[in-house]
C-alpha positions in Angstrom: 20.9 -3.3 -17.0 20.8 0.3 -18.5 17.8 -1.3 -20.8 16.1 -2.0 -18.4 16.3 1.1 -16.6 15.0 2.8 -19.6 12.2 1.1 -19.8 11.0 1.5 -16.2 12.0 5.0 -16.4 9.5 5.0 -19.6 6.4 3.1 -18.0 7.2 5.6 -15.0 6.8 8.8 -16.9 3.8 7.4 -18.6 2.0 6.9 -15.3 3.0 10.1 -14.7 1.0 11.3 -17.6 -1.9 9.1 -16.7 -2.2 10.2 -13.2 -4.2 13.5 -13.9 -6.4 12.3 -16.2 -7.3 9.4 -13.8 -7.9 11.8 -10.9 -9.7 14.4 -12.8 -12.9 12.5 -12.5 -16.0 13.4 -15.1 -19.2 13.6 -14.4 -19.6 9.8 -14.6 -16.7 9.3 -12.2 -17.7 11.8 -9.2 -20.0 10.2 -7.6 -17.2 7.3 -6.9 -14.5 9.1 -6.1 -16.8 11.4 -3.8 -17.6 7.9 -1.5 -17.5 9.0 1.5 -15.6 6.4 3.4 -15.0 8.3 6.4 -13.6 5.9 9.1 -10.2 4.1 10.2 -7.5 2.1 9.3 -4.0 0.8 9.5 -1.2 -0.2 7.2 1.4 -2.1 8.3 4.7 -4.1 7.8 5.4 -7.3 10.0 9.3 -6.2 10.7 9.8 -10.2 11.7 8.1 -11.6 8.1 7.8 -8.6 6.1 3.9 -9.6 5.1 2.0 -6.2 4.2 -1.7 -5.7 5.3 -4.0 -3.2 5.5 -7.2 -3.3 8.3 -10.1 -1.1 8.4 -13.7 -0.8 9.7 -16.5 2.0 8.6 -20.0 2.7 9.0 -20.4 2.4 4.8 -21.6 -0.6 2.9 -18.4 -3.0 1.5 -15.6 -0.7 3.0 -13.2 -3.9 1.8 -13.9 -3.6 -2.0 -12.7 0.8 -2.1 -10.2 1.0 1.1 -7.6 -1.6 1.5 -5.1 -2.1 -1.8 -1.6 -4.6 -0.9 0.4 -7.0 -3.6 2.9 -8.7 -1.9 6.8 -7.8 -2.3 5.1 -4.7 -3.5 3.2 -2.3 -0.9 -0.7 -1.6 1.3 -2.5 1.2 0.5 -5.7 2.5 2.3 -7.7 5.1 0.7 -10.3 6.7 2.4 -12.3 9.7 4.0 -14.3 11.1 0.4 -12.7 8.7 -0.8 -10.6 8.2 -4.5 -10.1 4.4 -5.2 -7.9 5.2 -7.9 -4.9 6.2 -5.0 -4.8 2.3 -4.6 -3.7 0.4 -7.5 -1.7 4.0 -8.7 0.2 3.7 -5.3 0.9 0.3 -5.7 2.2 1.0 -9.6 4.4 3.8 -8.4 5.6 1.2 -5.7 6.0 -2.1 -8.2 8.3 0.2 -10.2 10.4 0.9 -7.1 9.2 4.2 -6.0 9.2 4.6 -2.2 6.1 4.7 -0.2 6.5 8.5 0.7 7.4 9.6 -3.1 3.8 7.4 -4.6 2.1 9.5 -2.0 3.4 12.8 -3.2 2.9 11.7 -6.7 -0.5 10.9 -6.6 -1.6 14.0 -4.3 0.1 16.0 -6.4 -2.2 15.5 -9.3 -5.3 15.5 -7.3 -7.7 18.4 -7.1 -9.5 16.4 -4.1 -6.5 16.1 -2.0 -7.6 18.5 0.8 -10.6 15.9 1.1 -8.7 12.4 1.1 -6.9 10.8 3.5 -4.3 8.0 2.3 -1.4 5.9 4.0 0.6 4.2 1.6 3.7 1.4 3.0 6.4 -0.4 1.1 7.8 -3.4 0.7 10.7 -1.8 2.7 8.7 -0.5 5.2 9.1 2.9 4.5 5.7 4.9 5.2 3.7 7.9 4.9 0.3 9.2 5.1 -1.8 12.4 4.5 -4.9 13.6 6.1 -6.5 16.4 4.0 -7.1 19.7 6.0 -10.8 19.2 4.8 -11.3 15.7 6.1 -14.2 15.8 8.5 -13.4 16.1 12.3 -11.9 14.4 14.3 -9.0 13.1 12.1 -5.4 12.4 12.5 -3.4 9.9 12.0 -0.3 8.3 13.8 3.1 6.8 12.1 5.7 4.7 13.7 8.6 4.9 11.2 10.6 2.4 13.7 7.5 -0.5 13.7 6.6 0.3 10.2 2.9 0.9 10.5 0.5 4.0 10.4 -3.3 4.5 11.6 -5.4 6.8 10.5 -9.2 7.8 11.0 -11.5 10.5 10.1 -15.2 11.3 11.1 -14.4 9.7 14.6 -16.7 10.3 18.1 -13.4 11.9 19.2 -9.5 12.4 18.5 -8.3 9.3 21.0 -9.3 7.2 18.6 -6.3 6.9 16.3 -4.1 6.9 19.1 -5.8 4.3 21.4 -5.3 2.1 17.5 -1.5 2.9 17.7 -1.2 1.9 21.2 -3.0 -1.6 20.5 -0.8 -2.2 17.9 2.5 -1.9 19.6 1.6 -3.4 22.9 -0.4 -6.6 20.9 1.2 -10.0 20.2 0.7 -12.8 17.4 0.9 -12.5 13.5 0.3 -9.5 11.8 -3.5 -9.9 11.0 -4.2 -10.1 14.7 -2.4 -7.3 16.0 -3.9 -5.1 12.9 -7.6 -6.6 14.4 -6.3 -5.3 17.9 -5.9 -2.4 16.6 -9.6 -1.9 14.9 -11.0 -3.2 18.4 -9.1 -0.3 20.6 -10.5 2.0 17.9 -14.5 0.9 18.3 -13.7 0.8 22.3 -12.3 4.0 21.8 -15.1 5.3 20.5 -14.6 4.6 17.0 -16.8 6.1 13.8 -19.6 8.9 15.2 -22.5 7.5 12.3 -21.1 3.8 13.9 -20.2 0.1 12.5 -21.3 -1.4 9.1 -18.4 -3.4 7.3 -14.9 -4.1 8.0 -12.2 -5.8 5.7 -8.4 -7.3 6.1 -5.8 -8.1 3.5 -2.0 -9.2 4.4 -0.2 -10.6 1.4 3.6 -12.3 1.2 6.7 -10.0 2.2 8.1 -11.9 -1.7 6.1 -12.4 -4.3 6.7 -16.6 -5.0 5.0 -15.7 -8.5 1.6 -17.3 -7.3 0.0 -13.9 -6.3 -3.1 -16.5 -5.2 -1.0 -18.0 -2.8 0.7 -15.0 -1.7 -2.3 -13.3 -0.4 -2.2 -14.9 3.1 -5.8 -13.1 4.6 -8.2 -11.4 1.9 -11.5 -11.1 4.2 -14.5 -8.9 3.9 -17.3 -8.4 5.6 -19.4 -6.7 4.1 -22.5 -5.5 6.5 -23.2 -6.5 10.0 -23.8 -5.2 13.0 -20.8 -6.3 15.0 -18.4 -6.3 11.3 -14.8 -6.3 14.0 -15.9 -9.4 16.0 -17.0 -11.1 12.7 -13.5 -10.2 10.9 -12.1 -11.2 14.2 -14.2 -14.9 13.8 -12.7 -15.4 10.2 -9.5 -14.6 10.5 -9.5 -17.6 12.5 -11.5 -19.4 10.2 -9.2 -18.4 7.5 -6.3 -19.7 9.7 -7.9 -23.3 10.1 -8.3 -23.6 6.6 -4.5 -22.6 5.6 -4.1 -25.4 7.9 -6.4 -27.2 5.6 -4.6 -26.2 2.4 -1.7 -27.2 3.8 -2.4 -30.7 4.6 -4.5 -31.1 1.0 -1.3 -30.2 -0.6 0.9 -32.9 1.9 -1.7 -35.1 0.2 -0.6 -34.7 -2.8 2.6 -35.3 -2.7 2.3 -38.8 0.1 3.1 -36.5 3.0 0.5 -38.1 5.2 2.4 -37.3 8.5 2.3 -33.5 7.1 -0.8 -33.4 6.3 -2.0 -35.3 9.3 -0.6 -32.2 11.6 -2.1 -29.9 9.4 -5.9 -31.1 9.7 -5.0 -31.8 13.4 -4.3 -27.9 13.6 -7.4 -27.0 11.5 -9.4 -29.0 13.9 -8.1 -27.5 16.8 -8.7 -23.6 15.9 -12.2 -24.2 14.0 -13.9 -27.5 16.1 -17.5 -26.3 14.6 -16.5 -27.0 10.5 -17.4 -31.0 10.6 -15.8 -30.8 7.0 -12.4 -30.4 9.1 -12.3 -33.6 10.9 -13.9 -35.3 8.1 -10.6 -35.0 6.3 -8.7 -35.4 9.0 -10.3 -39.5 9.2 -9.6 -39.8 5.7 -5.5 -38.9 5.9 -5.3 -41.1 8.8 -7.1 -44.2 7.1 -5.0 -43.3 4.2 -2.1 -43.8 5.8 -2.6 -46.7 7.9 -4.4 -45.6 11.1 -7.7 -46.7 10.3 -7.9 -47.3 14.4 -7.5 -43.7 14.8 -9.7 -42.4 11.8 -12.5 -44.5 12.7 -13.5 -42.7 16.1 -13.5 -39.3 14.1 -15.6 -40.9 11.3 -18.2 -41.9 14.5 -18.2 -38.4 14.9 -18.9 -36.8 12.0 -21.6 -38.9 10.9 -23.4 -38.2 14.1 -23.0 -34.5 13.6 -23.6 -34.4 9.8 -25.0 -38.0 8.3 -24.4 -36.7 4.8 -20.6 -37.2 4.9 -20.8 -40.8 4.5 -22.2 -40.9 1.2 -18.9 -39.2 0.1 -16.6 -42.3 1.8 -17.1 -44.6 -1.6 -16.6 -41.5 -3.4 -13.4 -41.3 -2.8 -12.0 -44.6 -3.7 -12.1 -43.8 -7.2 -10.4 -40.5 -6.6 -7.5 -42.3 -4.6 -8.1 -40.6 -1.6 -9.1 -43.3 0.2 -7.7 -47.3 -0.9 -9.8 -49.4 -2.4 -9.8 -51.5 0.4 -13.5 -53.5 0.4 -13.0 -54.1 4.5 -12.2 -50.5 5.4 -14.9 -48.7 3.8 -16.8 -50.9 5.1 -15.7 -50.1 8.5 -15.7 -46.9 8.4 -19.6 -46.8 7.0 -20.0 -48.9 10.0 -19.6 -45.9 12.1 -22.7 -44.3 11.2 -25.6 -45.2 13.7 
């Protein structure tokens, strides 16, 4: 136990040492960490699940891949205004090695020249949370932080200062998971009036309230879109997508281990939120001839191969796979189904 402490208080002090020379940017680095991402965000904690995410939109190219840091069991992080990208994987270290969300912040500002120019919200696996908005960040900017619902928003550069408030307000009034009431909060902000240059990219991460050790399963939305002209209603479009194909995950897995009534309800789900993706009901035929209910796959297979003929040169495919039986009569029924 005291060992153990050591050695995190060891790594700690080293970051510590690293810090400044990771903020003091050369020549080389100032053009990155001088981005400027001016726009809004929000981290959160779902107080129910404990999942982390961050949400934010911009008029800059690729927002997602400099604003929005989270590792599950671990912290969110959203950097931005002129932005320093190096505030989100050095928040979430300070926060990995048990450091609260409030003492990363101070740690990193504290070491950074720029900080009168940034504008960071940092939250913990706790839910503890803080953010800063630099006195030089360009008006209007504020942010908001509910300590008792474990999120803040934050915005700079915006067509006027209701913006961050009309983002809080959306959040504590909205229902569902955590990734849609974070997307209800991006939508008040553009209704609000949102960024003054406009709307170019927009990006959502939520990962696991406990890491399971499979950080690839753990991240439950990573979605980025990275130029459009209506980037909050496409983010809003995948999340959903994203949400039929968890479904689909779900019931690939059930596969695998014979669960065909589990996987069965899973495609069925997938279906039902994302009708359009023919790949969806495709599988859906396949788990229910699988498992007996040839009668009820073969209406589904009718459909398909209307919609997309290609999907039937896949059926014999999958004999040899097991993922359909080797069962002479039934693939020939179901290739029977195409017109």
């Amino acid at each position: 136990m005291c060992a153990r402490k050591k050695i995190s208080l060891s790594i700690f002090g080293s970051i510590l040492v690293l810090v400044p020379a990771i903020l003091q940017a050369d020549e080389s680095d100032a053009v990155v960490s001088r981005r400027p991402v001016n726009t809004y965000s929000i981290v959160a904690r779902d107080t129910k699940t404990g999942e982390l995410g961050v949400a934010v939109q911009s008029h800059w190219f690729s927002v997602g891949s400099v604003v929005p840091w989270a590792e599950a069991g671990v912290g969110a992080v959203a950097t931005q205004s002129l932005v320093d990208p190096a505030y989100g994987p050095l928040g979430l270290e300070f926060m990995r090695l048990g450091r609260s969300a409030p003492d990363a912040l101070k740690a990193v500002l504290a070491s950074d020249a720029g900080r009168d120019v940034r504008q960071v919200a940092m939250i913990d696996a706790s839910g503890q949370v803080s953010t800063h908005t630099g006195s030089k960040c360009i008006a209007e900017a504020g942010h908001i932080i509910d300590a008792d619902l474990q999120f803040s928003v934050q915005a700079n550069l915006m067509a006027n200062d209701q913006v961050w408030p009309a983002m809080a307000k959306a959040y504590r009034e909205s229902d569902g998971d955590l990734a849609s009431r974070m997307v209800a909060a991006l939508e008040a902000a553009q209704d609000a009036g949102g960024d003054i240059r406009g709307k170019q990219s927009a990006a959502l991460i939520v990962v696991a309230g406990k890491p399971s050790g499979k950080p690839w399963a753990d991240r439950l939305f990573d979605i980025r879109i990275e130029d459009h002209p209506r980037p909050i209603q496409e983010l809003k479009r995948l999340v959903q997508l994203q949400r039929a194909y968890r479904h689909m995950n779900a019931g690939d897995l059930a596969i695998e281990h014979g669960q065909f009534d589990v996987a069965t309800r899973e495609y069925a789900a997938a279906v039902k939120l994302a009708p359009h993706i023919v790949e969806i009901p495709f599988w859906q035929a396949v788990t229910l001839a699988s498992s007996d209910q040839l009668d009820d796959a073969l209406p589904i297979f009718r459909e398909v191969f209307e919609r997309e003929p290609v999907w039937a040169k896949l059926v014999p495919k999958l004999v040899a796979s097991g993922l359909l039986p080797d069962d002479k009569k039934m693939i020939a029924a179901i290739l029977s189904q195409q017109k």
